[in-house]
N, C-alpha and C positions, 0 to 999 in steps of 0.2 A: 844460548840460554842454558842456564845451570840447573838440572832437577835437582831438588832438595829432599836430601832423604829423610823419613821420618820415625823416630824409632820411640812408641812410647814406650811411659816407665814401668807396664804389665807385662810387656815382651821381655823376653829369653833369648841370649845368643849362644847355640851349645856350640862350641866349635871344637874339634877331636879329632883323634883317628883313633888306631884300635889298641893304644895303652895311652894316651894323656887325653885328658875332656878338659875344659873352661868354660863355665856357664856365664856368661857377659848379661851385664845387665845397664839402662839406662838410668844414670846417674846428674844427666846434664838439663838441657831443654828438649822438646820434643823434635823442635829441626835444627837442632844445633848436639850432636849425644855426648855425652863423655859417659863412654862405659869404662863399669869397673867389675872387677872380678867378683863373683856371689861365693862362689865355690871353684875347687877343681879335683881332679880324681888323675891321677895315675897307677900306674902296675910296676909294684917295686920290680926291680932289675932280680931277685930270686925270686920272684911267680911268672918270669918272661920264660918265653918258650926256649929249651935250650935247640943248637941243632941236631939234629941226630947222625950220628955216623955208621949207623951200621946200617949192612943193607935191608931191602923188606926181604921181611921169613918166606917162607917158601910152603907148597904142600902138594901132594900125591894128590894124580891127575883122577878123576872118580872113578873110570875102571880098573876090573883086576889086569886085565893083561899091561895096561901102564905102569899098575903098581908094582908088576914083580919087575918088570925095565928098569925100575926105579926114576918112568918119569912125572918132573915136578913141576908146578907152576911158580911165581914169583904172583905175592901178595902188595897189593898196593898198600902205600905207607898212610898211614892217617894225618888229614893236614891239621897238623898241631896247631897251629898257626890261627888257620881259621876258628878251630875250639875258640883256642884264647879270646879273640876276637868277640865271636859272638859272647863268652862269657863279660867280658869287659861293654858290649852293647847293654847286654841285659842288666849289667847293674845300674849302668847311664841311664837308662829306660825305666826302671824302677825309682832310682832318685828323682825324675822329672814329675813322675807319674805320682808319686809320694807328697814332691811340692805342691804341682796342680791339685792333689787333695787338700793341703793345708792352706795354701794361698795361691790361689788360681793367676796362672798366667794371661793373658789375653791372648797372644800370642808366641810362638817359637819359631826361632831362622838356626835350619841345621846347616852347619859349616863340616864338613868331613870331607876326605878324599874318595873318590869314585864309589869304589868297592867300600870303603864301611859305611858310608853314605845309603845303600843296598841293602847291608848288613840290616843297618837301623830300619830301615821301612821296613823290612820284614818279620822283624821281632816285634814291631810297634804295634801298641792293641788301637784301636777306632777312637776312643774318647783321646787319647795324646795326638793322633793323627789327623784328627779336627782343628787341634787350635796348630798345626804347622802353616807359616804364613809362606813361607818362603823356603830353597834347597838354595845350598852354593855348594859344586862338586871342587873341591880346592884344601889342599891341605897347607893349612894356618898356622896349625895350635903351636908351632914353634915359635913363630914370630913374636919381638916386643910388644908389648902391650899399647904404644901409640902409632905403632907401623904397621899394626893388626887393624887397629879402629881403620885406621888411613884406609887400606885396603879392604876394607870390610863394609866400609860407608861407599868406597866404588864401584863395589860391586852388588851392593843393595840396589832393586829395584826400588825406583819414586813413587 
């Protein structure tokens, strides 16, 4: 027996990771979808995190008698990365958040990989977190746009 997935035309499909979003929308019948793209958001290739080469700084251990030894600790490095990240959630978050003020979704099925999947719950305020119908821990947003649906209607719950 086949379940038929149903995606009405008020639902939102963000699917992302932590520099390209796709906001999917249904554009088709309610159990038959063709989604199409609403909008999308990426992080031009100069606002990407560079890697860092140098090592982390260093600093003098809080006593004096370490300090005239001259010894030093090593500073952990800041995960750039994750910045980015959360920076690039909150705008996701802000645009949905912005829509659902002007035209209310009914629904949202977030599509992201594990960790910014995470990301997102934990930035998300309570009113965007009420209409989430659905998570899918998967990253997508590379995929064509009819071998995405493919996979994205498979992996929707009926």
């Amino acid at each position: 027996m086949t379940n038929i997935v149903r995606i009405p035309h008020d639902h939102a499909i963000l699917v992302c990771d932590s520099h390209k979003a796709l906001i999917l929308v249904n554009d088709g019948a309610v159990a038959q979808p063709e989604l199409i793209v609403e909008t999308h958001f990426e992080i031009e290739e100069d606002e990407m995190v560079s890697v860092q080469t140098d090592r982390p700084g260093r600093r003098f251990d809080g006593n004096a008698a370490a300090t005239m030894h001259g010894q030093r600790s090593a500073m952990e490095m800041p995960d750039l990365a994750r910045r980015q990240a959360e920076g690039f959630a909150d705008r996701l978050l802000q645009y949905l958040t912005h829509r659902q003020s002007r035209d209310p979704f009914g629904g949202v099925v977030l599509v992201a990989p594990p960790a910014f999947l995470g990301i997102l719950r934990d930035r998300m305020d309570d009113d965007l977190g009420r209409i989430v119908v659905e998570e899918i821990a998967k990253d997508l947003v590379e995929m064509p746009l009819p071998k995405l649906q493919k996979v994205l209607l498979g992996s929707l719950s009926a």
